[in-house]
N, C-alpha and C positions, 0 to 999 in steps of 0.2 A: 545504441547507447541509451542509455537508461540515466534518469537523471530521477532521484527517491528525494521525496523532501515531506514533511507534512507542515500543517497550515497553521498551526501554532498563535503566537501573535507575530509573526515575521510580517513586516511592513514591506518585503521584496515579494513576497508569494507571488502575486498577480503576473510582477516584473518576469521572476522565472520560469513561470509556465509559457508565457510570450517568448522567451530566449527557446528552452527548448524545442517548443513549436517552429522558431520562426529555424531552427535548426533544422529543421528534420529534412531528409536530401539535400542538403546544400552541397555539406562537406563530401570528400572521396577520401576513401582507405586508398592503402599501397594498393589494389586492383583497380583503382580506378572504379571504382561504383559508390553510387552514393548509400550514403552510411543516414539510417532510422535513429532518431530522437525521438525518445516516448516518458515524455512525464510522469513519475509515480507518485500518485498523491495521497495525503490522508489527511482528512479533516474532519474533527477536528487534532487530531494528533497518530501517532504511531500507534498508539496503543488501540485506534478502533478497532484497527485491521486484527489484532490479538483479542479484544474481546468479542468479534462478531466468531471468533472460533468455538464459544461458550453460547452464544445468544444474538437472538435479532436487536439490532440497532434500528428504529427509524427516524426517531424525533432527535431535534436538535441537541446535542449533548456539548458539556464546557471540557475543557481538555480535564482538567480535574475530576471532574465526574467520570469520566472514563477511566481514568487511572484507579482512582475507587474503585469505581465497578468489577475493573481488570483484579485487582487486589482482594474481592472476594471470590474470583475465579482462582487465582494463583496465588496462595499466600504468602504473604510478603513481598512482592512482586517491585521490580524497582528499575528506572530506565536502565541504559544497558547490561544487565544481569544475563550472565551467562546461562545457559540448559534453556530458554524459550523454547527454541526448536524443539528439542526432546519432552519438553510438556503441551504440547500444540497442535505437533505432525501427524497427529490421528485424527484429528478434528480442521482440517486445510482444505479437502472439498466442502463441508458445511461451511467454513469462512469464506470457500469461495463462492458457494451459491447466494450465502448471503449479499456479498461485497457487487453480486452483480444484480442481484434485485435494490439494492441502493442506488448502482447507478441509473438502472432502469428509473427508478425514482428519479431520480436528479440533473440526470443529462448536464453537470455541470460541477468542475472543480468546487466553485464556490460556497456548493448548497453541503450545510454540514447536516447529519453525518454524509460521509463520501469517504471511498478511496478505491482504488484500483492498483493494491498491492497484490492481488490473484494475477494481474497480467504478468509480472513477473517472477514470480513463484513459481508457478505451475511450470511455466518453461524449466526455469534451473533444474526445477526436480524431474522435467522429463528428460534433461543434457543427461543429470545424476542417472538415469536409469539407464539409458541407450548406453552411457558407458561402464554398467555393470555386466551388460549385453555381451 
């Protein structure tokens, strides 16, 4: 289970990283196994994860300032606006390579920039393929 949030000014963040974590193996699916909780985060907002597909992030950024930034990448660019995917998906291992030298950076939800939206991505898009297979 996958739980996506980004860090925003939600006064719960910290709360919900601790809920997921403290999930993870607890619960059982119908077989009886325990069922993975893995936090997806971005901080400071959704939008890192979309501009590190344009450029490296390292220094602390305000969610605004990424939104800007994202906005000279994508013009006109505006939260959930449909076609992201199709203007992005050529540029998804650079977002990933980036996303994972930030964490290497950061080793911690809290440190902005951060996210670890490549952990989930890359999977979907490998389900996506195995089932074009």
């Amino acid at each position: 289970v996958y739980t996506v949030f980004d860090r925003d000014r939600h006064r719960s963040f910290d709360e919900a990283i601790k809920k997921a974590e403290d999930s993870n193996q607890k619960l059982k699916n119908d077989e009886k196994k325990s069922v993975k909780f893995q936090a997806i985060v971005s901080n400071p907002n959704f939008e890192l994860w979309l501009l590190l597909h344009f450029k490296d992030v390292h220094e602390s950024i305000l969610g605004e300032d990424a939104l800007t930034q994202l906005r000279q990448e994508i013009e006109g660019y505006h939260k959930s606006q449909k076609g992201i995917f199709q203007n992005t998906q050529a540029y998804i291992e650079e977002a990933a390579s980036r996303a994972k030298a930030l964490r290497v950076e950061a080793n911690s939800y809290d440190r902005n920039p951060f996210t670890n939206v490549d952990e989930l991505v890359l999977p979907l898009l490998e389900i996506g393929r195995t089932r074009l297979i």
